[in-house]
Backbone as CSV, one residue per row, in Angstrom:
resi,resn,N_x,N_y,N_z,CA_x,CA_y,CA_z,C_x,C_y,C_z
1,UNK,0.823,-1.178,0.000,0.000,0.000,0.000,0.871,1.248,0.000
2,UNK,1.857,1.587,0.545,2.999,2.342,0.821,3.265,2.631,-0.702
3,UNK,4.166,1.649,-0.917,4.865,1.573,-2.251,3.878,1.528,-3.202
4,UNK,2.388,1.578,-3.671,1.912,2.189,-4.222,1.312,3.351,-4.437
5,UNK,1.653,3.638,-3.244,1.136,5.398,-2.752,2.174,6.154,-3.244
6,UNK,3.574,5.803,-2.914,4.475,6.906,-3.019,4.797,6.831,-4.531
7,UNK,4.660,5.628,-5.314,5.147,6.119,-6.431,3.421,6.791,-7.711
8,UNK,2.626,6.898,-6.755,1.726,7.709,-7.083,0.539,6.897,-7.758
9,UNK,0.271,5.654,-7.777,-0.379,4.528,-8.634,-1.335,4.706,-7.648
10,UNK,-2.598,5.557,-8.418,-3.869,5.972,-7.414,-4.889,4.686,-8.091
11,UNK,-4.231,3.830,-9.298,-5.520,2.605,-9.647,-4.863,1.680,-8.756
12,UNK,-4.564,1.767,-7.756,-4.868,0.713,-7.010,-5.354,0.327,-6.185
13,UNK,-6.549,-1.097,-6.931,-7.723,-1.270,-6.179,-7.219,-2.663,-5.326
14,UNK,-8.102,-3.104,-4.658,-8.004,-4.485,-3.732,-7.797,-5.975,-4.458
15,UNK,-8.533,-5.858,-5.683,-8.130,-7.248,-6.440,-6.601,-6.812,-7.347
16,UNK,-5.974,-5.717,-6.357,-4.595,-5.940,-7.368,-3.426,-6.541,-6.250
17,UNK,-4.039,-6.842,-5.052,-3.480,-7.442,-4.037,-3.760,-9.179,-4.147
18,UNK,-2.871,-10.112,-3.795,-3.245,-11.445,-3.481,-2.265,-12.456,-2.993
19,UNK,-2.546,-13.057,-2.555,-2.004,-14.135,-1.682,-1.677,-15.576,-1.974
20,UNK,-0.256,-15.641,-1.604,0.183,-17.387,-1.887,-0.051,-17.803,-0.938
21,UNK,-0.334,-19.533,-0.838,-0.603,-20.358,-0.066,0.379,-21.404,-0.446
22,UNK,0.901,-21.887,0.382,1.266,-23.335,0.251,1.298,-24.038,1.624
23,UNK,1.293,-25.475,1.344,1.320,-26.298,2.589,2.630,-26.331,3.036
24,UNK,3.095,-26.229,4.077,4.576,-26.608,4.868,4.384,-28.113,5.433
25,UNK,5.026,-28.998,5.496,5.019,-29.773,6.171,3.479,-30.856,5.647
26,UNK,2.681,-31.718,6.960,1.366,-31.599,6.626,0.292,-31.341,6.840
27,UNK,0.037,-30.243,8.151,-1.143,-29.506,8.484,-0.438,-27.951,8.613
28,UNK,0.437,-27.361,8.100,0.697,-25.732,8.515,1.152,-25.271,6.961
29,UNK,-0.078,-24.156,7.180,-0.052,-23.391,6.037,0.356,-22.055,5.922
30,UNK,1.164,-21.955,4.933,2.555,-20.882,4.812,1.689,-19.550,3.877
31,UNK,1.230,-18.626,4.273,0.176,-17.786,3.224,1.341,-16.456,3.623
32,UNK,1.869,-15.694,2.230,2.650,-14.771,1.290,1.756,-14.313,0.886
33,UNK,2.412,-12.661,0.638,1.418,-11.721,-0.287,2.455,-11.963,-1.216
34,UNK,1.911,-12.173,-2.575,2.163,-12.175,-3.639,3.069,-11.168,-4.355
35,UNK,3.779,-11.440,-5.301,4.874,-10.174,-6.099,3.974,-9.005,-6.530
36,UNK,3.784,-7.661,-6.188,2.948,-6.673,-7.103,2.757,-7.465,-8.827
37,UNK,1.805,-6.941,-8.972,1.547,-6.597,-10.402,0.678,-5.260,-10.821
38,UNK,0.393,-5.308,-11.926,-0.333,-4.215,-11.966,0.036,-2.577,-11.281
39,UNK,1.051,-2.506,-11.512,1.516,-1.244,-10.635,2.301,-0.183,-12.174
40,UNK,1.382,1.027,-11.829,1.537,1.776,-12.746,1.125,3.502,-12.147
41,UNK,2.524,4.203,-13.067,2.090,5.611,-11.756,1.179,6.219,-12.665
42,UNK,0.169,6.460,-12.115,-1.125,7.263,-12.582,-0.422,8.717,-12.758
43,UNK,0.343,9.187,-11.827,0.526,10.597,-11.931,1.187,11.056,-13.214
44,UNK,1.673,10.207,-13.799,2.048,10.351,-15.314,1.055,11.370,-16.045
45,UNK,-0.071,10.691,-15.557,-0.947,11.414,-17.244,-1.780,12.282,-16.221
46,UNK,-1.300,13.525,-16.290,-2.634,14.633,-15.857,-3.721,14.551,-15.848
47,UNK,-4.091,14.103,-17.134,-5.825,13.977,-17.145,-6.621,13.024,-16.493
48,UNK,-5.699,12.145,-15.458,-6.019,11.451,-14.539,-6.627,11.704,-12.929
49,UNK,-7.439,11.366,-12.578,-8.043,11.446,-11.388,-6.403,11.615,-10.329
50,UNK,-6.495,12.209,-9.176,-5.606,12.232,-8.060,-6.233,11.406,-7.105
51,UNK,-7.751,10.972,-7.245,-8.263,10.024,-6.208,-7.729,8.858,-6.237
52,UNK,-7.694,7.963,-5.538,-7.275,6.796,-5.197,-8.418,6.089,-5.418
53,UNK,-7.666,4.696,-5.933,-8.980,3.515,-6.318,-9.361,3.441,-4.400
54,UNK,-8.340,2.975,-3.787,-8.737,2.727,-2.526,-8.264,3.705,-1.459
55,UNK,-8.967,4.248,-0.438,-9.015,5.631,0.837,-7.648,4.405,1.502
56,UNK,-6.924,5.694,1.959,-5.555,5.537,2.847,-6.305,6.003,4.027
57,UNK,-6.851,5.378,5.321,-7.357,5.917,6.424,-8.412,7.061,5.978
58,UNK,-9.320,6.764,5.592,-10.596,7.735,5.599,-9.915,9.179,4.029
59,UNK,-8.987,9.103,3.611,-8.878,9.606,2.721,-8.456,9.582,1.429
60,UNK,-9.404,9.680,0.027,-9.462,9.487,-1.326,-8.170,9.916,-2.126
61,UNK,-8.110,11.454,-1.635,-7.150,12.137,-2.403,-5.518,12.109,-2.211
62,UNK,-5.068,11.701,-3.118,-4.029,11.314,-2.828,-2.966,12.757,-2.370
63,UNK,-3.402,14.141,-2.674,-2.113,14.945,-2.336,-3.092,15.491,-0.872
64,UNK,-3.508,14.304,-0.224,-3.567,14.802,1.028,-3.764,14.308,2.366
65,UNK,-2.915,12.397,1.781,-2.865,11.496,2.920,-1.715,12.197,3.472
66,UNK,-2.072,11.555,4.769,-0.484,12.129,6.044,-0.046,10.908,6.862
67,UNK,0.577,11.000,7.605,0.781,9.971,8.588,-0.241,9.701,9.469
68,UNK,-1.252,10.403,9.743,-2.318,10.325,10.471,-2.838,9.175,9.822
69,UNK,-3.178,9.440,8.471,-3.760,8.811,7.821,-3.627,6.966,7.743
70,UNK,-2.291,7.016,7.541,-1.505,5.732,7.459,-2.062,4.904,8.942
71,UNK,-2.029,5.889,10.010,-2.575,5.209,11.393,-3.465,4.862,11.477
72,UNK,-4.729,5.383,10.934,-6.042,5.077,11.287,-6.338,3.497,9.891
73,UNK,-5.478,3.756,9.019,-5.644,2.314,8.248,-5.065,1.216,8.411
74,UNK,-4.432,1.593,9.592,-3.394,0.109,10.115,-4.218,-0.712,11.297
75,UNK,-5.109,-0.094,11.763,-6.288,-0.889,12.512,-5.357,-1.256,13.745
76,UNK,-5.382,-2.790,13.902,-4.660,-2.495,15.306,-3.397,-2.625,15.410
77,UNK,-2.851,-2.455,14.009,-0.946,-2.204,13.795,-0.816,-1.008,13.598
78,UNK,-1.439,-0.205,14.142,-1.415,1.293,13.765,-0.140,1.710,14.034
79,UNK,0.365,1.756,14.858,1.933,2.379,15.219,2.441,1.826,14.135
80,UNK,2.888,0.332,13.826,3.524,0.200,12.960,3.315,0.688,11.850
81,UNK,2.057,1.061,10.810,1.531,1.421,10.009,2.456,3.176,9.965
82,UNK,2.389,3.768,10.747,3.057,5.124,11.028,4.128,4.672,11.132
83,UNK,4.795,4.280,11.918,6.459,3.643,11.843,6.808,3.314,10.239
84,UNK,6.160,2.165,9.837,6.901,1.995,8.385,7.034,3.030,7.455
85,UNK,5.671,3.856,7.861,5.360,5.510,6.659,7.004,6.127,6.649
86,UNK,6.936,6.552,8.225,8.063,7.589,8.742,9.322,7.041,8.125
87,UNK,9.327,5.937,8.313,10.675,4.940,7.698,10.927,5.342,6.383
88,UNK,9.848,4.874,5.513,10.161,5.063,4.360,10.451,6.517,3.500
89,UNK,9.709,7.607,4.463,9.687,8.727,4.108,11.411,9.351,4.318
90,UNK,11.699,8.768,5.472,13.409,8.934,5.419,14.236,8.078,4.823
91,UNK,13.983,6.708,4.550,14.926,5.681,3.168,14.952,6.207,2.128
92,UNK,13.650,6.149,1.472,12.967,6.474,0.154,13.452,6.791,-1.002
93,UNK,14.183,8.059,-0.710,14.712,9.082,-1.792,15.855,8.561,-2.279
94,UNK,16.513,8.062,-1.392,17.865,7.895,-1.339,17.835,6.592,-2.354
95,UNK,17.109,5.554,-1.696,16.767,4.142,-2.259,16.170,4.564,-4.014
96,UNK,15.500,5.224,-3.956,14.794,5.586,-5.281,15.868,5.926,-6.318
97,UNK,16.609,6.996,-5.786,17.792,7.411,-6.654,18.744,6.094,-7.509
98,UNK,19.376,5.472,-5.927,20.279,4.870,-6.655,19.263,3.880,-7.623
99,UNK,18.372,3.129,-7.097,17.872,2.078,-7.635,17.244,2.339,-9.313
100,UNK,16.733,3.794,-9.261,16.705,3.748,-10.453,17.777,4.212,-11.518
101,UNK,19.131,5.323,-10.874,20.214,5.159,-11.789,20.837,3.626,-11.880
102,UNK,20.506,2.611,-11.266,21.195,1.328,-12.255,20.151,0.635,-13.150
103,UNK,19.201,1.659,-13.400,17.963,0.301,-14.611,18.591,0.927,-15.613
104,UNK,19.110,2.334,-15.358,19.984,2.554,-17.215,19.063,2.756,-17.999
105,UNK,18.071,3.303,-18.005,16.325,3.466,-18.668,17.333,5.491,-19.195
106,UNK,17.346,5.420,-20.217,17.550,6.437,-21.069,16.339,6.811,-21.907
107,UNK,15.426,7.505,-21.251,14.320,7.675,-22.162,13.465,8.854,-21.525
108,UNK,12.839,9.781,-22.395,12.319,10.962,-21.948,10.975,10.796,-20.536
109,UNK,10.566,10.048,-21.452,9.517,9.567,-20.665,9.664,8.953,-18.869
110,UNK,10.924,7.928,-19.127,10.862,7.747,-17.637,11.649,8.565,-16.824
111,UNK,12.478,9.627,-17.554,12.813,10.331,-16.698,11.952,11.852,-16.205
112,UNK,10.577,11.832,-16.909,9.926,12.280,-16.505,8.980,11.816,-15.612
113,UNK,8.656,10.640,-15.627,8.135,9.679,-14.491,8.739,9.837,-13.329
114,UNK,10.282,9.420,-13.276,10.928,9.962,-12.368,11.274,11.142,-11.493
115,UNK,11.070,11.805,-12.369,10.708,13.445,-11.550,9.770,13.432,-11.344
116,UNK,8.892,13.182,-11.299,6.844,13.276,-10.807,7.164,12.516,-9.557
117,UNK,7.477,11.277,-9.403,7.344,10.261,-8.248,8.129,11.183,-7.256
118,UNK,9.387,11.800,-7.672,9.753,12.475,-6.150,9.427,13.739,-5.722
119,UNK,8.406,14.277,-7.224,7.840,15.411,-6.658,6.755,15.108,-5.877
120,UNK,5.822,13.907,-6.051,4.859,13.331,-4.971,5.158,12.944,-3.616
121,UNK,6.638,12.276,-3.783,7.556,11.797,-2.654,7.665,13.160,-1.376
122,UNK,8.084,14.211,-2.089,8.431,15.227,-1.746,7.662,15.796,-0.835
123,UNK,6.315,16.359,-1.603,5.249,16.604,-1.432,4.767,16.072,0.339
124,UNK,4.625,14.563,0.169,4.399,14.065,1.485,5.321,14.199,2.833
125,UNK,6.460,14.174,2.060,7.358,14.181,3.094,6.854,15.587,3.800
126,UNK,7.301,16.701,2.609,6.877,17.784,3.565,5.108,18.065,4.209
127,UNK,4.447,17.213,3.582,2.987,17.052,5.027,3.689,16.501,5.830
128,UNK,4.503,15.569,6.592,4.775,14.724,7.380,5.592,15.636,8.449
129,UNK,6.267,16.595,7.884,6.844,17.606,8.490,6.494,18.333,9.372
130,UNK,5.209,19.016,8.473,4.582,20.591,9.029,3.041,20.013,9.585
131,UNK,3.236,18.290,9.963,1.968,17.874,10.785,1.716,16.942,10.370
């Protein structure tokens, strides 16, 4: 949910989430969330909604979840839910940078993608700041 928030992918709805199962042993069952798919930054194309397929804690719009927000959708992992936000809001940038100077993607387009995601990045960080 995080990592589709920050890189701005507001179509993401609940059937883009799912779960592996397998048996361990022969009665204990080993259930994984699954590799993303479907992950695409909406903020690309302007003429796109800023709402979110799915509310981050009681809110749609995406340039105006906060950490509050993140708490009230973590139910009763709420701290952690705020802990991982805060986390990532201080990894993030850094991780983003290098990780995407080694895909070697020379192309107008994603390096305009790339500037959008940390202007969204940005964006939150500084809500997270000033409240």
């Amino acid at each position: 949910m995080i990592f589709n928030f920050l890189v701005g992918n507001n179509d993401a709805h609940g059937k883009n989430f799912s779960l592996l199962y397998r048996y361990v042993g022969t009665a204990s069952l080993d259930t994984r969330l699954a590799p993303l798919y479907d992950v695409v930054s909406t903020y690309y194309y302007p003429e796109l909604t800023r709402d979110m397929a799915m509310k981050i804690g009681g809110e749609y719009f995406s340039d105006r979840v906060s950490i509050a927000n993140f708490e009230q959708t973590g139910g009763r992992r709420r701290t952690r839910q705020a802990t991982c936000a805060k986390a990532v809001c201080r990894n993030w940038p850094k991780r983003f940078s290098r990780i995407w100077n080694k895909t070697g993607i020379e192309h107008p387009v994603a390096g305009a993608l790339a500037d959008q995601i940390r202007e969204h990045f940005d964006a939150f960080r500084n809500r997270i700041r000033n409240g």
